[in-house]
C-alpha positions in Angstrom: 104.7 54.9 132.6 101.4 52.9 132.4 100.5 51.8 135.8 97.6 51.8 138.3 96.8 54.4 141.2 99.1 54.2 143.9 96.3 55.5 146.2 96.1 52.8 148.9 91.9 53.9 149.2 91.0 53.0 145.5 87.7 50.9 145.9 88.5 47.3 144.9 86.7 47.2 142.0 88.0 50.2 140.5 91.4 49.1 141.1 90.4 45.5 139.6 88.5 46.8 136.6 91.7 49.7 135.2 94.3 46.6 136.3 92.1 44.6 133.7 91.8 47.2 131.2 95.8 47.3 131.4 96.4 44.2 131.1 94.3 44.0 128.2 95.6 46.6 126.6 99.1 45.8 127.7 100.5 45.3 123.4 98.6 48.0 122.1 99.6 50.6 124.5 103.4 50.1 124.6 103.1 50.3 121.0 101.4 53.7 121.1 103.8 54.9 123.7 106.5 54.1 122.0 105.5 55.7 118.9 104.3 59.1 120.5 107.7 59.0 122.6 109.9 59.0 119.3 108.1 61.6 118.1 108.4 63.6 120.4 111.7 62.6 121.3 113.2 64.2 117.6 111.7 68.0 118.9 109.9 70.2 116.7 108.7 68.2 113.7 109.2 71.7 111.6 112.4 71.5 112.2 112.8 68.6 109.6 110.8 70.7 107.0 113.4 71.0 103.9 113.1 74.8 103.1 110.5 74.7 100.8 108.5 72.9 103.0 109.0 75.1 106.2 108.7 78.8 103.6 105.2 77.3 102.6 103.9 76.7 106.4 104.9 80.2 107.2 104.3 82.5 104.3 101.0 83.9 105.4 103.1 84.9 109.0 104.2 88.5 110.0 108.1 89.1 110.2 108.4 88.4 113.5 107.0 85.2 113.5 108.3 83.7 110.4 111.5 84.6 112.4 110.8 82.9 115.3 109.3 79.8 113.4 112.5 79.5 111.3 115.1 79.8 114.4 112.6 77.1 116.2 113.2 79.3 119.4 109.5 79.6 120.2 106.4 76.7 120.2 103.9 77.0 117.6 100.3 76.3 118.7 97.6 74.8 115.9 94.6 75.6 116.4 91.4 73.2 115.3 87.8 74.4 115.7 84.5 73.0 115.2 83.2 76.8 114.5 80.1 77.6 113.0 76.9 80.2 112.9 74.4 77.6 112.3 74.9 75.7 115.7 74.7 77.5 118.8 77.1 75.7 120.9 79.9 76.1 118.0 78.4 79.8 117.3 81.0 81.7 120.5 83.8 80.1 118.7 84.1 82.6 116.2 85.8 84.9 118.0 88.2 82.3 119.9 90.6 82.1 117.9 92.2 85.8 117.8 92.0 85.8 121.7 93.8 82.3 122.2 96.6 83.3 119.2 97.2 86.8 121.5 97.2 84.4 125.0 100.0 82.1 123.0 101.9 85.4 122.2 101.6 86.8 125.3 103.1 83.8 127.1 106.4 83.5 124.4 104.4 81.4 121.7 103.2 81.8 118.2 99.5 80.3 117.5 98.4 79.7 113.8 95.1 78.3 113.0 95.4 75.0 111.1 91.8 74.0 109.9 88.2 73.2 110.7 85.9 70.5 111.3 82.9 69.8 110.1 80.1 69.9 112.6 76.8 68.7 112.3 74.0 68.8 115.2 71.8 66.0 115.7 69.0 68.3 117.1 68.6 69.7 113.7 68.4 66.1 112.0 66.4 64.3 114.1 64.3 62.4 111.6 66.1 63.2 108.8 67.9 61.0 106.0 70.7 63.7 107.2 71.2 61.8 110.9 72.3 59.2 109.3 75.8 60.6 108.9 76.0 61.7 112.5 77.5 58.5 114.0 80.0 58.7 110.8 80.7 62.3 111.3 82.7 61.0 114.7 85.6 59.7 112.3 85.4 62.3 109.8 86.5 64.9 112.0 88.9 62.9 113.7 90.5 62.4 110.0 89.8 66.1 109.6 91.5 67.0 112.8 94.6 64.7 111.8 94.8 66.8 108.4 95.3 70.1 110.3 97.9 68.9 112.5 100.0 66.8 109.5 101.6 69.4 108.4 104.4 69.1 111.1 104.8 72.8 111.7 102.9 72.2 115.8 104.5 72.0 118.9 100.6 72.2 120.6 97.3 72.0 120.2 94.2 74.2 120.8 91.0 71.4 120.0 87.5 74.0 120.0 84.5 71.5 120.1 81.6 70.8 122.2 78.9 68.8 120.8 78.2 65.4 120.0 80.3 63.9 117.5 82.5 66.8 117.5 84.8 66.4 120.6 84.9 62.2 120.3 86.2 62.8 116.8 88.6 65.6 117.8 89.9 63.5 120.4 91.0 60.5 118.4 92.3 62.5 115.8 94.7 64.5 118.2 95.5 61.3 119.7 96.9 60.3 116.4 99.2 62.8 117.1 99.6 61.8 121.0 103.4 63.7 121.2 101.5 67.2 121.1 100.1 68.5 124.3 96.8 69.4 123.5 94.1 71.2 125.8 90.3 71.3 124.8 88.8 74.8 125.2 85.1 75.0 125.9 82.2 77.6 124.6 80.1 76.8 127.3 76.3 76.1 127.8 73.4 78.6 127.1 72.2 80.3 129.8 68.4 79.0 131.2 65.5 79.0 129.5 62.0 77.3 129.2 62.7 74.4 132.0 63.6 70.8 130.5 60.4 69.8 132.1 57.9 71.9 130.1 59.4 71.7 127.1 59.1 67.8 127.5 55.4 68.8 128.8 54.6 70.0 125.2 56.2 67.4 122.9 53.4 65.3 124.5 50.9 67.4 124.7 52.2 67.6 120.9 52.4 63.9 120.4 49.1 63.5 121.9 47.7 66.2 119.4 46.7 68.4 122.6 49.1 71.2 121.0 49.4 72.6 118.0 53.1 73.1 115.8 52.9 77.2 116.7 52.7 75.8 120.5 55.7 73.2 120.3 57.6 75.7 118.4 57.4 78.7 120.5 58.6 76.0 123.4 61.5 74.4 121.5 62.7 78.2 120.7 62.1 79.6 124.1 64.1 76.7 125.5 67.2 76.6 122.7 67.2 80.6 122.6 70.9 81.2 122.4 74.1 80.9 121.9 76.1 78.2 124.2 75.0 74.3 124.4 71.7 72.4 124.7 71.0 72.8 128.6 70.0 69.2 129.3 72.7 66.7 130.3 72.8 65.0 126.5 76.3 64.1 124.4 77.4 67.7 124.6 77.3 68.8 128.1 78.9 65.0 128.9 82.0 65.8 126.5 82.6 68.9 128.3 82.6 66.8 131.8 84.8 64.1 130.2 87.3 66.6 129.1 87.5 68.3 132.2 87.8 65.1 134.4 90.3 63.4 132.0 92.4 66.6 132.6 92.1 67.7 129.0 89.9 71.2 130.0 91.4 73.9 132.3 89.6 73.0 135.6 86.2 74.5 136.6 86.0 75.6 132.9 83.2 73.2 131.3 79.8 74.7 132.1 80.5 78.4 132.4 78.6 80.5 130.0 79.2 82.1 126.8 79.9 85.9 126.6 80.9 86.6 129.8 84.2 87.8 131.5 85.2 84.3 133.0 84.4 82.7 130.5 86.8 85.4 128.1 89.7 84.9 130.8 89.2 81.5 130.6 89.8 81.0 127.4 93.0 83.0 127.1 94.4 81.0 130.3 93.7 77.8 127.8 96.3 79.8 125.2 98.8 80.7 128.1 98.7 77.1 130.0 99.5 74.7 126.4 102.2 77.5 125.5 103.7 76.1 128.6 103.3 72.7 127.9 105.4 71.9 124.9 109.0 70.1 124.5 110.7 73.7 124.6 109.3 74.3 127.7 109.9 72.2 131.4 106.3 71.0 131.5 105.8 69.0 128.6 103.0 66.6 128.6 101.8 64.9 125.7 98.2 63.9 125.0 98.8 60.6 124.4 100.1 60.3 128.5 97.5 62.1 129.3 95.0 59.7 128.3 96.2 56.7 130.1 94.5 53.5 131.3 93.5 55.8 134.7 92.1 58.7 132.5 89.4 56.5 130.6 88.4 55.0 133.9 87.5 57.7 134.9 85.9 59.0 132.2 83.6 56.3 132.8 83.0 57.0 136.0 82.0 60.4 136.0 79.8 59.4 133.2 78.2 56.8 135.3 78.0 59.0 138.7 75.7 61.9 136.7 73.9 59.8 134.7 75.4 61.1 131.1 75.1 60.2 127.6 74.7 56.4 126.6 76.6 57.9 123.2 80.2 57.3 125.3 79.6 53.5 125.5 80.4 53.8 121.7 82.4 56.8 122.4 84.7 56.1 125.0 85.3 52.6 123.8 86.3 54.7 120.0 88.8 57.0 122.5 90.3 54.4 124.3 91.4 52.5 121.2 93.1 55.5 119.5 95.4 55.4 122.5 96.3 52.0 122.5 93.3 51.0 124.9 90.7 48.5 125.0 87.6 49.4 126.8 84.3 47.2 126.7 80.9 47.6 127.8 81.6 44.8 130.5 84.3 47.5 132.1 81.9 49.8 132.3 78.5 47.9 133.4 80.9 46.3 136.3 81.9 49.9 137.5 78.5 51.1 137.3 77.7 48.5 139.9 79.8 50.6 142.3 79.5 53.7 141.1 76.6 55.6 143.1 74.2 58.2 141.1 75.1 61.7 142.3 73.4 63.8 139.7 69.7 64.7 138.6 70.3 66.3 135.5 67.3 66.1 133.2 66.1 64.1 131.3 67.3 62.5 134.5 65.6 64.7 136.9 64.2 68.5 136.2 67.5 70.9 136.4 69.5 71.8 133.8 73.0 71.9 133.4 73.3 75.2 134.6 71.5 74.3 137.8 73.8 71.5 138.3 77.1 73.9 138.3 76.2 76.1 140.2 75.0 73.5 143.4 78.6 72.7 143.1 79.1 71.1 139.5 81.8 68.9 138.5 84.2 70.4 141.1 82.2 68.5 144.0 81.8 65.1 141.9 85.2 65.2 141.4 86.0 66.1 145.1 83.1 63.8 146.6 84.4 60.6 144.5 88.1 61.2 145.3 87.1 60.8 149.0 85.3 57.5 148.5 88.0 56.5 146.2 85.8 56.3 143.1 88.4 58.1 141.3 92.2 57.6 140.0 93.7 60.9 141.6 97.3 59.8 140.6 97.0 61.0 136.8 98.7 63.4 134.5 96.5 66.9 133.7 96.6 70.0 131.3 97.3 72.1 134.9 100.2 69.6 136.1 99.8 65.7 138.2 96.8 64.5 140.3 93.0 65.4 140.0 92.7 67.1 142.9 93.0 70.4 141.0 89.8 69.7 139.4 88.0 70.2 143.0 88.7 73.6 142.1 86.5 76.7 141.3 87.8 78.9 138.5 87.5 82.5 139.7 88.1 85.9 138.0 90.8 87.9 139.3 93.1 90.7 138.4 95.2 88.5 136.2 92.3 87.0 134.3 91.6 83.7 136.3 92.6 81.8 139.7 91.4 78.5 141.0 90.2 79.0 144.3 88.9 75.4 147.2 85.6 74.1 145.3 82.4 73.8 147.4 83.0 70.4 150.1 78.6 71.0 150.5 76.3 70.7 148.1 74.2 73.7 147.4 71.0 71.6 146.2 70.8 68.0 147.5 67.4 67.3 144.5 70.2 68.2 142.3 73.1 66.9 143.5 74.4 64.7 146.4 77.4 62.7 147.6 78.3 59.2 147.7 77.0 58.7 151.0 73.2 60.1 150.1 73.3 59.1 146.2 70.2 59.2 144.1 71.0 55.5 143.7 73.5 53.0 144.6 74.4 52.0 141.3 75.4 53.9 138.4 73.0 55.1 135.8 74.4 52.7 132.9 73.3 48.2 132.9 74.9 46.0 129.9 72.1 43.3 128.8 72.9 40.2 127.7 71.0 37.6 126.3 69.7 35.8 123.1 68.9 38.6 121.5 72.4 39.7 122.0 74.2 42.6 123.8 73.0 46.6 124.6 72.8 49.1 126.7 70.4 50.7 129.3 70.5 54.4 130.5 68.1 53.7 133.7 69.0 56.6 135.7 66.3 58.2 133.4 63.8 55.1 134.2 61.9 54.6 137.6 62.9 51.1 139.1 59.0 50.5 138.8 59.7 50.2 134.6 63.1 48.4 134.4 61.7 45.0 134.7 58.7 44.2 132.1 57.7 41.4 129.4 55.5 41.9 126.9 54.2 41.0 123.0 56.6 42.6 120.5 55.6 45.1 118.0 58.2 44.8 115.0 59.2 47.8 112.7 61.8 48.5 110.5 61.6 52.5 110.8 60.9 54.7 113.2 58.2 56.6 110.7 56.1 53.5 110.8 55.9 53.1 114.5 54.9 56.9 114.6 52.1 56.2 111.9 50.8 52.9 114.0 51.0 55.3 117.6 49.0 57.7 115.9 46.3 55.9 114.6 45.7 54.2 117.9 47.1 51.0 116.6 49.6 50.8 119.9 46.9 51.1 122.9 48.3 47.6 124.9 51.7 46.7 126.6 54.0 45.7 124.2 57.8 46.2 123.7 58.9 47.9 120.3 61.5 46.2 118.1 63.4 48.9 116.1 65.4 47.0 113.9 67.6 47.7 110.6 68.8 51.1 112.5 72.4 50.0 113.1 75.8 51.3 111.9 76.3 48.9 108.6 72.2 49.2 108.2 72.0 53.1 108.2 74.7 54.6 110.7 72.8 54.3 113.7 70.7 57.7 113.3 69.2 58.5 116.9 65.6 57.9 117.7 64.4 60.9 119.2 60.5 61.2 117.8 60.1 57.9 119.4 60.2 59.2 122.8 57.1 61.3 123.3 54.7 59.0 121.9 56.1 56.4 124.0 56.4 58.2 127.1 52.8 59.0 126.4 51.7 55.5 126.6 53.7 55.0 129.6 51.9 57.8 131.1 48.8 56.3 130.0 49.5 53.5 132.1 50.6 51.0 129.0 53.6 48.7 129.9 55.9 49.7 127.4 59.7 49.2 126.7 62.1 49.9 123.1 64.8 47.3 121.8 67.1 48.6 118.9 70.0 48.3 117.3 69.5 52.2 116.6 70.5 54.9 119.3 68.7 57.2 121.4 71.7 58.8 123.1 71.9 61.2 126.0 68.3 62.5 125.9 67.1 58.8 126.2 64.5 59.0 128.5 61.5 57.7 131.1 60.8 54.4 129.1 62.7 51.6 129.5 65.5 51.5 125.9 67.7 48.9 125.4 69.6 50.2 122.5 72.9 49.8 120.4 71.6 45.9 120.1 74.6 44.2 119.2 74.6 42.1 116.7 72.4 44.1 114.4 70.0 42.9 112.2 71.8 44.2 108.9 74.4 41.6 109.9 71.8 38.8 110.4 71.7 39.4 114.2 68.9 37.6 115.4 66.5 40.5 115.7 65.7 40.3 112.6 63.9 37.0 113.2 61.6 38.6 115.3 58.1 38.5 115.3 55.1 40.6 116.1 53.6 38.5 118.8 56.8 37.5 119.9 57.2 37.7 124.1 60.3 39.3 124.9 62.0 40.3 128.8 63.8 43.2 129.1 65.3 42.9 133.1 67.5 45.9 133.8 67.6 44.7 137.2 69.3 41.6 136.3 70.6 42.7 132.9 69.1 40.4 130.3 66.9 40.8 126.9 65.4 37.6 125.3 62.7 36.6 123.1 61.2 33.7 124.6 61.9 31.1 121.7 64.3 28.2 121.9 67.5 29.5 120.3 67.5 26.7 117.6 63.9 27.7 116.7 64.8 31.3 116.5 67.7 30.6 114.5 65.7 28.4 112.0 63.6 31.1 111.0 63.9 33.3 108.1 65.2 36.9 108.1 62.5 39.1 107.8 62.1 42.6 107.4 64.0 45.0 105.1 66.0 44.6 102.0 68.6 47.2 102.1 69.6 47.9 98.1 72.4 50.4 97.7 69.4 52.7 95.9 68.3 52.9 99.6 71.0 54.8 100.8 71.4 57.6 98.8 70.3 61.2 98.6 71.5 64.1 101.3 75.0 63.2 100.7 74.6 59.4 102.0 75.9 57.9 99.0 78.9 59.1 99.6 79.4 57.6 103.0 79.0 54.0 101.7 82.6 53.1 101.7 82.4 53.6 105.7 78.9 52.5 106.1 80.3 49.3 104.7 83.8 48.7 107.2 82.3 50.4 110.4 82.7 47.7 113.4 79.8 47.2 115.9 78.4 49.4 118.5 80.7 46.8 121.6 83.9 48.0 119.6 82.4 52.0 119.4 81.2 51.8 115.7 84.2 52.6 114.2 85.4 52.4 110.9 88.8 52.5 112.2 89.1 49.5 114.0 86.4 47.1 113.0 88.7 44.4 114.9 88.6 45.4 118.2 87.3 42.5 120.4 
């Protein structure tokens, strides 16, 4: 049943914003309901397999479990994973799968592994023609996730993904198949290295040509030095917290790391716990219920209260849609307004994420929000109704894990705080309006000193030649750089990483500088002052591509506004400038054959989707 909390504490605006968002989304979701419901409704979709059909999903099994799979008596589990050797986060999951299929036998289930998804890391591409696929990568593995699970033989789901593209994309695809229970099992992040701080240190020291490449590259390897996720609150680390507080992890499970026992026991409880959750059992809950109106909220709250990933204001609004929901930036700048900063994770502040869990983690958001009624409590989980089981701290005991009462204290107030002593009052996300159009604004990352400044534009069309001007010296005044041409239909919104040393080096410098772009630069944005995922882009005539070098432009994040101070007719009387895109442009690295999506993908306000360019 779709409905609102029935907490009588909610804060008002919360209540008011998911009411909205139901309302809204009133069509769409009854229609999604209705369609999981019958399919769930007929049982086992093997079960309608003619022979043939069934004989060729079970060939490959052992004579116990082609028994079992033929007499439909026990629930067969698929198994999707992200898994590869390259990336380190996706590295642990290599070995995942043989202990969850043993979990799912051991509690009266059968597990079979139904396919991989491609996973691509935008660390490694940063700067290359090869990031221009990441955005796009999102709906290929959702359309890769919905090809292991069509072949009707699942009563379950087992999703293994962590990073950034990966877990979006798995999540709308098994949303496209919202009658399976599903539970996402972590790999956890790697354990501490070379602090967030000093690494940062030495990409400017770098930038600044104070360091040589032998310098940066011992830091960058002594900070990523193995296996488990990035250690700075980017994409990654925020998919694991959205899982866990949308009830799709095991609780307690997101940020413990690789290759240790809880993390081992915690896994196989994730086999155990979806056996249980199936239409042959008493507990089933579907996905698609799961992620309700109440869910996505939040989601976007617990993005907002630790200051995570900008990606999720394309991200979310992608995963909200699949389940029949329509989120919008305006949701989510209205409940950052009430939503207090509880977090200083970097590049929000100097711990990592690691440092962060162990003050008291997710558990305590979860349990500090609840009590200020930030949070929908009245939702439906992988572990059984309400959130309040996510206040919990996973333990290891004699029968592999227990949940035992989360911390009510926070171990490290510079880390981590409650509502009633936040970093901030407001959350760590501002929408900007104005006659440039609309983005974003991650300023938990930016001191209120920055989030206010006007200045003379400096216009490029790549991020290489604003490198090339930084570095021959051609940027020392205040000026506010226009990235345009660096949105989904121009080049799939690559992220703009290399631009944030040498600009956080003229900040430093004492230079007012600020960055407006229809590009992104996603949970790692930092310091300066970004207003990014510009909507309309300038590939679709948006108007920053009538921009000018000289051109005096605001960006207010106090206020939420970004203008070029020219009268709107003038502006619009200009010619385009800038870039030609030809199709010989974008091709090489495998881009080419990406154009059919390059060429339907919505904007960044519906979540850059090339599934539903429509959404208003």
């Amino acid at each position: 049943m779709t409905h609102t909390d029935s907490r009588t504490d909610v804060h008002p605006v919360l209540a008011a914003v998911t009411e909205r968002i139901v309302e809204r989304s009133k069509a769409e979701r009854t229609a999604y309901l209705a369609r999981i419901r019958e399919a769930g409704e007929r049982g086992p979709a093997r079960g309608r397999l003619a022979c043939a059909n069934l004989a060729h999903g079970f060939a490959a099994s052992g004579k116990v479990d082609k028994a079992a799979l033929r007499e439909m008596v026990k629930p067969n589990i698929a198994i999707v994973s992200s898994y590869n050797d390259m990336l380190s986060a996706h590295q642990p999951f290599e070995a995942f799968p043989k202990r969850l299929k043993a979990a799912v036998v051991e509690a009266g289930g059968i597990a079979q592994f139904a396919g991989g998804v491609p996973a691509m890391c935008d660390g490694v591409t940063q700067g290359r023609d090869g990031m221009q696929l990441s955005l796009f990568s999102r709906d290929v593995i959702a359309m890769a996730t919905a090809i292991g699970l069509s072949h009707d033989m699942f009563d379950g789901a087992l999703m293994l993904g962590v990073c950034d593209k990966i877990v979006p994309g798995m999540l709308i695809g098994a949303l496209g198949f919202g009658h399976l229970p599903t539970i996402f099992v972590p790999a956890g992040p790697m354990t501490s290295g070379l602090s967030n701080g000093e690494k940062s240190r030495v990409r400017q020291l770098f930038a600044e040509g104070k360091a040589d490449r032998a310098e940066l590259l011992d830091a960058e390897a002594s900070s990523y030095h193995g296996a488990g996720t990035c250690t700075f609150f980017g994409t990654a680390n925020s998919n694991q917290l959205l899982m866990e507080v949308m009830g799709l992890h095991l609780p307690g499970s997101s940020f413990v790391n690789p290759g240790t026992p809880l993390r081992d026991a915690l896994t196989r409880e994730a086999g155990r716990r979806v056996t249980g959750l199936t239409a042959l059992g008493d507990e089933y809950t579907p996905i698609g219920e799961v992620v309700d109106e109440r869910a996505v909220v939040n989601a976007c709250v617990a993005l907002l209260a630790t200051g995570g990933s900008t990606n999720h204001t394309l991200h979310l609004v992608a995963i909200a849609r699949a389940a029949g929901i329509t989120l919008t930036w305006a949701d989510m700048d209205e409940l950052s307004a009430v939503v207090p900063l509880l977090a200083r994770i970097y590049p929000n502040g100097s711990a990592d994420v690691n440092h962060f869990h162990a003050a008291g983690g997710l558990g305590y958001v979860v349990s500090s929000m609840l009590d200020a009624g930030l949070l929908h409590e009245d939702v439906k989980t992988v572990v059984g109704p309400g959130l309040q089981r996510y206040t919990e701290e996973a333990k290891l005991s004699d029968e592999g894990v227990e949940w035992q009462p989360g911390t009510r204290i926070s171990l490290d107030t510079s880390v981590l705080r409650g509502p009633e002593d936040p970093f901030d009052v407001s959350g760590g996300l501002k929408m900007l309006t104005g006659n440039l159009g609309t983005c974003v604004m991650k300023t938990s990352a930016v001191h209120p000193d920055h989030r206010v400044m006007s200045a003379p534009a400096r216009v490029f069309d790549d991020q290489s030649d604003f490198l090339e001007a930084f570095e021959s010296g051609a940027l020392d005044c205040d000026f506010v750089a226009v990235l345009r041409y660096q949105g989904p239909r121009a080049n799939g919104m690559p992220e703009l990483h290399k631009l944030t040393p040498a600009l956080g080096v003229l900040q430093d410098q004492g230079r007012r500088v600020a960055l407006v772009t229809d590009g992104r630069m996603s949970g790692a944005s930092g310091k300066v002052p970004a207003a990014i995922h510009l909507t309309p882009e300038a590939a679709v005539d948006g108007p920053l591509a009538r921009v000018r070098d000289g051109d005096l432009i605001t960006v207010d994040a106090e206020s939420g506004s970004v203008n070029v101070h020219i009268d709107v007719k003038a502006l619009a009387a200009r010619a385009v400038t800038g870039r030609t895109l030809g199709a010989d442009e974008w091709v090489g690295t495998g881009r080419e054959l990406f154009a059919g999506m390059r060429a339907v993908v919505g904007p960044a306000t519906r979540g850059a989707s090339a599934f539903h360019p429509q959404l208003v």
